[in-house]
TORZA-224385 format. One record per residue (C-alpha): x, y, z; residue in three letters. Coordinates in steps of 0.5 Angstrom, whole numbers, padded with zeros to 4 digits, always signed. Example, Ala and Ser with C-alpha at 12.3 -4.5 7.8 and 13.67 -1.06 7.14 Angstrom:
BEGIN
+0025-0009+0016ALA
+0027-0002+0014SER
//
This chain:
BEGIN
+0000+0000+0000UNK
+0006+0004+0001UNK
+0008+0003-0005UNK
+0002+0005-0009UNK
+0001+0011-0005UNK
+0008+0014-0007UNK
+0007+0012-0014UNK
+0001+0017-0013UNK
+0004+0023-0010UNK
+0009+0022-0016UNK
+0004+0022-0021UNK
+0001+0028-0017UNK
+0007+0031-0017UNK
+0008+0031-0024UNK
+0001+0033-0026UNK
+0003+0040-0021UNK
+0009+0040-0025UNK
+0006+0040-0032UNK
+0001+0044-0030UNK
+0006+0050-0027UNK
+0009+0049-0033UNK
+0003+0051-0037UNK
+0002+0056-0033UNK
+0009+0058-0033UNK
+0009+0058-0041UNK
+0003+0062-0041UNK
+0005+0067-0037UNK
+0011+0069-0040UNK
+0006+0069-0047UNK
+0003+0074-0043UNK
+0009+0077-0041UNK
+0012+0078-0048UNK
+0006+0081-0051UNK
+0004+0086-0046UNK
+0012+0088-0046UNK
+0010+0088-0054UNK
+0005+0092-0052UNK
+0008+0097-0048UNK
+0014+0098-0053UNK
+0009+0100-0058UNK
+0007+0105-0054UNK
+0013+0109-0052UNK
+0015+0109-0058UNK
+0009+0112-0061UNK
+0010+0117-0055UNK
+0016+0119-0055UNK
+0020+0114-0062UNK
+0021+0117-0069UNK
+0013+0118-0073UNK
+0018+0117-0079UNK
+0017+0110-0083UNK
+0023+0112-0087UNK
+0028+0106-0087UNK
+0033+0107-0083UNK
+0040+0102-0082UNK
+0041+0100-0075UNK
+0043+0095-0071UNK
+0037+0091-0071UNK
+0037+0089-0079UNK
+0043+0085-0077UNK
+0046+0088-0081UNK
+0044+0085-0088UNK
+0047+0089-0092UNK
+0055+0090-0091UNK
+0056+0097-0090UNK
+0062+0097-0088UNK
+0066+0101-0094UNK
+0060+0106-0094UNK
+0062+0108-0087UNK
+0069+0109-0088UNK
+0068+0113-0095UNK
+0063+0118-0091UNK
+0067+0119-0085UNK
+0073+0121-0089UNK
+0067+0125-0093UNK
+0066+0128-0086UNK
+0074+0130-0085UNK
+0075+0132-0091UNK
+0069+0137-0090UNK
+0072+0139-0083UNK
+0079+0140-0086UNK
+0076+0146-0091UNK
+0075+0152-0089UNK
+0068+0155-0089UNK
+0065+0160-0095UNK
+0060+0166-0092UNK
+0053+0163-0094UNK
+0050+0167-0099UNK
+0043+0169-0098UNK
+0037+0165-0102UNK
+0033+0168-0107UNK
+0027+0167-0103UNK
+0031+0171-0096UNK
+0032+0178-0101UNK
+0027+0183-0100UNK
+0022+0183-0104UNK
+0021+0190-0108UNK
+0013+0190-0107UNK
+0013+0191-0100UNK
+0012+0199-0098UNK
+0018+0202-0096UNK
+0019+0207-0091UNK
+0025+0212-0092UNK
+0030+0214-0086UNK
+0034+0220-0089UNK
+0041+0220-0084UNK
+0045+0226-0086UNK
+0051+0228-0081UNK
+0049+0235-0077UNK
+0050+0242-0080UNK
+0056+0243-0076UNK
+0059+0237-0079UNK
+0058+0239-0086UNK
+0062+0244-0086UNK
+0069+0242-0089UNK
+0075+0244-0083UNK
+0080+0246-0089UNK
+0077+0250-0093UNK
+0070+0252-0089UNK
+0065+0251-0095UNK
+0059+0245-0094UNK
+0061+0238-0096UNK
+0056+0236-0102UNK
+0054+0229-0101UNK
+0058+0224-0106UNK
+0055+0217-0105UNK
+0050+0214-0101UNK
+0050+0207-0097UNK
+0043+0204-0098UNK
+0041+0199-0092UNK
+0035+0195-0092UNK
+0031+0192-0086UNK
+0025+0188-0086UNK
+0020+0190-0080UNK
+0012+0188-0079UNK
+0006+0192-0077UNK
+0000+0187-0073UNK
-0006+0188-0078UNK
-0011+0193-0078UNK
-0018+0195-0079UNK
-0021+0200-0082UNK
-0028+0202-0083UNK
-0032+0202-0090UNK
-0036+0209-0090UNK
-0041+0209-0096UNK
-0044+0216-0097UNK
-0051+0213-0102UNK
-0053+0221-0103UNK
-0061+0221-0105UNK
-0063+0226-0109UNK
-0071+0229-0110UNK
-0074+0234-0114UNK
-0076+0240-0109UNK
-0081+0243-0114UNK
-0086+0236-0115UNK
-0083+0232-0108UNK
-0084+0226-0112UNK
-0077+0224-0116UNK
-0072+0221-0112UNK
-0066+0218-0114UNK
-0061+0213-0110UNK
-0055+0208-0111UNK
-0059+0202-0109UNK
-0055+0198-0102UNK
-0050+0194-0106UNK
-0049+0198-0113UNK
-0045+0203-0110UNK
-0038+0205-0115UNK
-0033+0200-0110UNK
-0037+0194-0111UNK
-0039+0189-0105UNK
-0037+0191-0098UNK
-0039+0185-0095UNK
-0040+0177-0097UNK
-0047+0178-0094UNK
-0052+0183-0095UNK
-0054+0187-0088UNK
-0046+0184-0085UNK
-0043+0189-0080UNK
-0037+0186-0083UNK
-0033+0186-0090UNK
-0030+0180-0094UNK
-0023+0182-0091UNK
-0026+0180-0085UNK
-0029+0173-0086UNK
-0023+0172-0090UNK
-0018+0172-0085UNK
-0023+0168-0080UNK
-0023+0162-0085UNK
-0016+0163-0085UNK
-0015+0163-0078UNK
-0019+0157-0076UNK
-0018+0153-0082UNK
-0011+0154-0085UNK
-0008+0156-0079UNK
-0011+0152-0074UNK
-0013+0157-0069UNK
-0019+0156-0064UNK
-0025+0162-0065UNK
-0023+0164-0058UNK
-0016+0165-0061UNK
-0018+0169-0066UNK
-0022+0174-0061UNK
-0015+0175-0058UNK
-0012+0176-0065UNK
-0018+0182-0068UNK
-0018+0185-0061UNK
-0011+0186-0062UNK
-0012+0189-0068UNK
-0017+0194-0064UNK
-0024+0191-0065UNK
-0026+0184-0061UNK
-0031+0180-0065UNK
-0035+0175-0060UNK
-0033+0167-0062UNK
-0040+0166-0062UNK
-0041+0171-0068UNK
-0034+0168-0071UNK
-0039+0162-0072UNK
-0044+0165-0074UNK
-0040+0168-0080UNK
-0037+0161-0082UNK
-0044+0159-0082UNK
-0047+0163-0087UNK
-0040+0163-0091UNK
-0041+0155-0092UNK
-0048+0156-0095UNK
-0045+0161-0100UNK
-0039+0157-0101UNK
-0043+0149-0101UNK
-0044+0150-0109UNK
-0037+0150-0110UNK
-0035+0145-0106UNK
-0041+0141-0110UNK
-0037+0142-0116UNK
-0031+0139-0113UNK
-0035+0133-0109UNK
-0039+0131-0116UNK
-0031+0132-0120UNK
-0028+0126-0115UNK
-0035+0121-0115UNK
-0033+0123-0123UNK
-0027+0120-0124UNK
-0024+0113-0122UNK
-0020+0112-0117UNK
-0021+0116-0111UNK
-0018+0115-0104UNK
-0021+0115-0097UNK
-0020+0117-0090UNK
-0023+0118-0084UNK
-0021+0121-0077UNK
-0024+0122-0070UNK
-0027+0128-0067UNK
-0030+0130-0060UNK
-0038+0133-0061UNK
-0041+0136-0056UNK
-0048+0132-0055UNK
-0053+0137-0052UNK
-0058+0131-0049UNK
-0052+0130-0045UNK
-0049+0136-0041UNK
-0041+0135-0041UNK
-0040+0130-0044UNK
-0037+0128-0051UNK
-0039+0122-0056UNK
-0035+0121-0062UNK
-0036+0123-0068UNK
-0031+0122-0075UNK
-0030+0127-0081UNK
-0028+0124-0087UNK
-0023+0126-0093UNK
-0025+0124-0100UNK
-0018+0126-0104UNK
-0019+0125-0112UNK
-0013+0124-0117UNK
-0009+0128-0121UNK
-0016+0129-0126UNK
-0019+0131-0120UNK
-0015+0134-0115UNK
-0019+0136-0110UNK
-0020+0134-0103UNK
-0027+0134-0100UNK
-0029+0133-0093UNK
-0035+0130-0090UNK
-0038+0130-0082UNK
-0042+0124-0079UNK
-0044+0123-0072UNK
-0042+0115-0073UNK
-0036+0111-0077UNK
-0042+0108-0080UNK
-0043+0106-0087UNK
-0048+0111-0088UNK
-0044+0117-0089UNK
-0040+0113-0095UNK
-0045+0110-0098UNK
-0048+0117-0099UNK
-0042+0121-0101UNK
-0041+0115-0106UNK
-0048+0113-0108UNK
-0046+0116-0116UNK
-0039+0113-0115UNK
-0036+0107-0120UNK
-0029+0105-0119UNK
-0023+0104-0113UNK
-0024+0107-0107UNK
-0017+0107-0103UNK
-0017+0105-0096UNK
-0015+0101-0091UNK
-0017+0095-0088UNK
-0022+0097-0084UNK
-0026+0100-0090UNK
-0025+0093-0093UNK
-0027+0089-0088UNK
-0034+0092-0085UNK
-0035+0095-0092UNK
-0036+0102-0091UNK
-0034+0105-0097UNK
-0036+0099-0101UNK
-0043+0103-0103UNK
-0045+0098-0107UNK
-0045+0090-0110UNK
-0041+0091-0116UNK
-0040+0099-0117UNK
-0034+0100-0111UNK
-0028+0096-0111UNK
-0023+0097-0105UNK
-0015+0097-0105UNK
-0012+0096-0100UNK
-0007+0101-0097UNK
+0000+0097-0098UNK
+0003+0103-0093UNK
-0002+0100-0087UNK
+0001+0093-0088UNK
+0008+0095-0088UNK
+0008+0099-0081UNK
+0005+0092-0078UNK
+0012+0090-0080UNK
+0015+0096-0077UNK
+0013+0095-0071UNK
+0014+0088-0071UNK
+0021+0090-0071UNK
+0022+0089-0063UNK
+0020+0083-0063UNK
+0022+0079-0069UNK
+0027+0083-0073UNK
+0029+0078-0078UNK
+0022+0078-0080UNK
+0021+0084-0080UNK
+0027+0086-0084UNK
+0025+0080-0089UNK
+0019+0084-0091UNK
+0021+0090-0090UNK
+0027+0089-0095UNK
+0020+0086-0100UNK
+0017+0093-0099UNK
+0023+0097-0100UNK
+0024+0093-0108UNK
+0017+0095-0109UNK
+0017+0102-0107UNK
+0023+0103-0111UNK
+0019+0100-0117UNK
+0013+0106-0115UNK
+0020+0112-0115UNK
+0022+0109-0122UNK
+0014+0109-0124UNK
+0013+0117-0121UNK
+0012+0121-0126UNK
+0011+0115-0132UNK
+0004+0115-0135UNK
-0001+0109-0132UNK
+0001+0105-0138UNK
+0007+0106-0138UNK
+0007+0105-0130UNK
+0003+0098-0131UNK
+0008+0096-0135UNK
+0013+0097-0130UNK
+0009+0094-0125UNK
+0007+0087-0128UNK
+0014+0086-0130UNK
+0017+0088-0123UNK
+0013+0089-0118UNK
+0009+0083-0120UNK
+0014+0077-0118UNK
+0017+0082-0111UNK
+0009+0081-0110UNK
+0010+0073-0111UNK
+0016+0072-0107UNK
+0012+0077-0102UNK
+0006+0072-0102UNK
+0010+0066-0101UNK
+0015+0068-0095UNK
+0008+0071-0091UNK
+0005+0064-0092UNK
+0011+0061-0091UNK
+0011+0065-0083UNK
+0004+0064-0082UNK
+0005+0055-0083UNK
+0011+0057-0078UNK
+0009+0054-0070UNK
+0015+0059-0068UNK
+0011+0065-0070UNK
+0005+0066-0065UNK
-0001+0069-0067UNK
-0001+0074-0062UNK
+0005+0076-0062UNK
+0006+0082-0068UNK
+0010+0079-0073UNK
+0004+0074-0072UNK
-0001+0080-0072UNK
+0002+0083-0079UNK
+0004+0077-0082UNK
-0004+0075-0082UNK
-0006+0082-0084UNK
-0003+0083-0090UNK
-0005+0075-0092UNK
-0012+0077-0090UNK
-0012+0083-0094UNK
-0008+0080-0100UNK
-0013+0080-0105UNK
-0014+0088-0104UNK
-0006+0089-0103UNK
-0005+0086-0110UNK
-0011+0091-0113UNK
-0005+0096-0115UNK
-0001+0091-0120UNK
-0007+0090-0125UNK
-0008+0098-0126UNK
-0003+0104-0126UNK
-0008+0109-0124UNK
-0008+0106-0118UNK
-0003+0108-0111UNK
+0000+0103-0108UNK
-0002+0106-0102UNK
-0006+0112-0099UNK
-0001+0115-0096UNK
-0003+0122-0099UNK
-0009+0122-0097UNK
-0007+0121-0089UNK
-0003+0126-0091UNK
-0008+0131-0093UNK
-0012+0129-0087UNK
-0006+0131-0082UNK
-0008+0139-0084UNK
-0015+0137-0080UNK
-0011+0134-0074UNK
-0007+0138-0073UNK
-0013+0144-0072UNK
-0016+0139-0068UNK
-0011+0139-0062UNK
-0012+0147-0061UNK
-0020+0147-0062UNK
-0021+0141-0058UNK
-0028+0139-0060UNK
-0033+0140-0064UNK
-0040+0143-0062UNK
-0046+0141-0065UNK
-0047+0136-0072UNK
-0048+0143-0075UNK
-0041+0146-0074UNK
-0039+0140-0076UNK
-0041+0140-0083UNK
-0039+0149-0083UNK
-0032+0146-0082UNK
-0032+0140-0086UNK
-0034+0146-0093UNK
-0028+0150-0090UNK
-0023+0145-0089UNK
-0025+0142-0097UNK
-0024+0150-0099UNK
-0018+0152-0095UNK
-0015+0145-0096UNK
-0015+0144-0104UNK
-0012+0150-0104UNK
-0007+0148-0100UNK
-0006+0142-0105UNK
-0004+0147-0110UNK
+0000+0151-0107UNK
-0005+0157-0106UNK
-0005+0162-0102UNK
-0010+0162-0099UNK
-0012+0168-0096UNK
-0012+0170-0104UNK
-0016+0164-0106UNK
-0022+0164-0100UNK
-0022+0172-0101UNK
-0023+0171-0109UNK
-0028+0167-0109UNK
-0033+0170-0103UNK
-0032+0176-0108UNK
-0034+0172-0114UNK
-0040+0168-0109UNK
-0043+0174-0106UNK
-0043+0178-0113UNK
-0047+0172-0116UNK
-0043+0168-0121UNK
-0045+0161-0122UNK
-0039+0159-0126UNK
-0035+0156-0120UNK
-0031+0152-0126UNK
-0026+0159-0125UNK
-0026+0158-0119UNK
-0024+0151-0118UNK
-0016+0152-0114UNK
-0013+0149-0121UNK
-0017+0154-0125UNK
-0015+0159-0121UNK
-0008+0157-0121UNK
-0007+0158-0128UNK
-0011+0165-0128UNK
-0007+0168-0122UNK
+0001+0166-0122UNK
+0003+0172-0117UNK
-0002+0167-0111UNK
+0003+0161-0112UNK
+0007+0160-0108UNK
+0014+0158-0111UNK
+0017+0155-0105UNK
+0012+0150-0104UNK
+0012+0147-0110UNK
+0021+0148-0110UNK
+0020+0144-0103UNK
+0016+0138-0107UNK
+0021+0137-0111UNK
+0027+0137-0106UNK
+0023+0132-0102UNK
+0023+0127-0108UNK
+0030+0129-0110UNK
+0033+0127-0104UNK
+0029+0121-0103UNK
+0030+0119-0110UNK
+0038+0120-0108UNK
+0038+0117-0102UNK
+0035+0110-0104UNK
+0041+0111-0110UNK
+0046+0110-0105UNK
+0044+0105-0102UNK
+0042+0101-0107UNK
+0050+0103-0110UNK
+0052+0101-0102UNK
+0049+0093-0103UNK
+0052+0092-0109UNK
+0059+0095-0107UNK
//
């Protein structure tokens, strides 16, 4: 009996320590993810935002780049041996001849113009001009219109009288009966909108000037300029549902909800970007991420939608059978990869090293017509792709990799979305990603970070026209002050030919409101990321 009962505590033991073990095992799974999780987190706090690929330690060093660092520090001592040159002023530092000019005359006392030798006065024998560029805050100034009336003294029946709005000037005011001029409105979009300053802000600012303008006024101005301004945005909406392609996007807000005193619900504002046939980007505002808003905004829509995987999965942007199709946002799988780095780097590397062969295809292919960039795609990026495929399903059928894990994570989601990843390979018109459409996206978030909330469905829907109007301006490089004035004049007076006012109309009609360095940092930006794959690439086969 003793026997048997030693054999029983030894069986019970080791069923204790299989199932410490088990516990154990599965702790330290827990521990690993949520060490993964709290990474991930600091690095979105306090990491680099920027995806761009950077060489470092945890790419294991894949490619040699021993002799590049050598030939880059001798760069670096033959830099420092050089003896520095005085920098020469920018074109874009001079100080331009428009701007009004304030003359100081600086002349030597009398007593000091009489020359010591021969006691006659010095004439002047040159002049030394020195320029500097100094700033006034903005004034107001006040429209005093005189209509005269003019009446008959003998029949007291005749009366004559520039009607309200006809006088010699022109229009004062966007709105008929408004205290307020076109200057005024027009710098309180470009407040809020383009420069991402909260109403209250903006009382600050005008009283500064010396006139305070309540915020609850400053709304009720946006208001009535978004029902002049709506035809316009129209136009631009009715242009992006015209075309084939477009791209979506959408971003949370806080709205204030009147049955629930001080308290917030979430609301989303979408941007609906058009291609360059249609470059216009135009805002929309829905209390829900329900599929309503989309379906609405796409009803007349018949082509690809650009989107991410949220969009595919609970159909949002799909309108309906057979009429919209989604492509996935190849930018949102690779970052699944970036952030797997940490915990698994050779993975991640490996796909990484997959996407960076497709986006040099997608350089190469920038400016080359949708032909022309189809060709290139199927006959390169159509086997990275394969290979791609292939290596996911290969890590998908690895036990080694769990599930949980945020290699597993990203090596499920690419597989879940591959069909829609793969949609850009069978037409060159359509983007590899829809980074350009969170990059538009980003001029509305970052004003959300000052104005905080949004106050009721209705001003949600002013912000949405204001923010379609100022941000495609933007996207052309327009001033916007210029722009938004231009077009409340043309508005207000009455025009219906809203195809001059569209922003790349406008562009080619007024060169002086382009802003040239604007368009100078676009192709510097591209330049310096087309030079440094160059070197890389120069870098691996050396």
């Amino acid at each position: 009996m003793a026997a048997s009962k030693n054999k029983d505590d030894l069986q019970s033991v080791l069923r204790l320590n299989a199932e410490l073990i088990e516990t154990v095992e599965r702790l330290q799974k827990a521990n690993e993810q949520l060490r993964e999780e709290l990474n991930l987190y600091r690095r979105k706090l306090f990491g680099r935002s920027s995806e761009r690929h950077v060489e470092d330690d945890s790419q294991l060093h894949l490619f040699d780049l021993g002799e590049q660092q050598v030939e880059n520090d001798d760069a670096e001592d033959d830099e420092a041996s050089q003896p520095r040159r005085r920098r020469r002023k920018k074109k874009s530092e001079k100080l331009p001849d428009h701007l009004k000019r304030k003359v100081i005359e600086a002349d030597v006392p009398a007593e000091q113009r009489i020359c010591p030798c021969c006691g006659e006065e010095m004439p002047i024998v040159g002049t030394d001009i020195s320029n500097r560029l100094d700033f006034i805050p903005a004034e107001f100034f006040i429209w005093e219109i005189h209509r005269h009336k003019r009446a008959c003294c003998k029949c007291k029946e005749s009366i004559a009288q520039v009607p309200a709005g006809e006088e010699p000037c022109g229009l004062t005011t966007p709105i008929p009966g408004s205290d307020y001029g076109f200057g005024v409105y027009t710098q309180l979009i470009v407040n809020k909108f383009a420069d991402h300053l909260p109403l209250y802000r903006g009382e600050d600012i005008f009283a500064r000037a010396g006139m305070l303008i309540p915020r609850n006024t400053q709304f009720g101005m946006l208001a009535n300029i978004a029902a002049l301004a709506s035809a316009l945005v129209e136009l631009m909406k009715s242009r992006i549902v015209s075309g084939d392609v477009l791209g979506v996007d959408d971003t949370s807000v806080r709205l204030q909800d009147a049955s629930l005193p001080g308290k917030m619900r979430t609301a989303r504002f979408w941007l609906y970007r058009g291609r360059e046939d249609h470059p216009y980007n135009v805002f929309d505002f829905t209390e829900s991420r329900g599929r309503d808003g989309p379906a609405k905004f796409l009803r007349d829509f018949h082509g690809h939608a650009v989107v991410d995987a949220y969009g595919v999965n609970d159909g949002v942007y799909l309108g309906a059978q057979d009429q919209i199709f989604a492509a996935c946002c190849n930018a949102h799988a690779r970052r699944k990869f970036v952030e797997a780095k940490p915990n698994d780097p050779v993975a991640a590397a490996r796909a990484l090293a997959f996407y960076r062969g497709l986006y040099k295809v997608e350089d190469r292919a920038r400016e080359a017509s949708a032909a022309e960039r189809l060709e290139l795609r199927q006959n390169e990026s159509v086997p990275i792709m394969n290979d791609l495929h292939d290596w996911l399903l290969q890590m998908n059928g690895d036990r080694r990799v769990l599930p949980k894990s945020s290699i597993g994570k990203a090596v499920r989601y690419a597989l879940n979305q591959w069909d829609e990843l793969s949609v850009f390979l069978g037409d060159g018109a359509i983007p590899i990603d829809n980074n350009a459409t969170e990059n538009e996206l980003r001029r509305l978030t970052i004003g959300r970070k000052n104005w905080l909330f949004v106050g009721s469905n209705r001003g949600g829907r002013v912000a949405a026209t204001m923010y379609s109007l100022v941000s495609s301006a933007a996207r052309h490089h327009l001033d916007a002050w210029a722009y938004v004035d231009d077009c409340l004049r043309q508005l207000a007076s009455g025009s219906t030919d809203y195809e001059r006012l569209l922003p790349d109309v406008w562009r080619k009609e007024h060169p002086e409101s382009v802003r040239p360095y604007r368009d100078a940092e676009q192709k510097a930006r591209r330049l310096t990321t087309q030079q440094r794959r160059v070197r890389r690439r120069e870098a691996r086969v050396a």
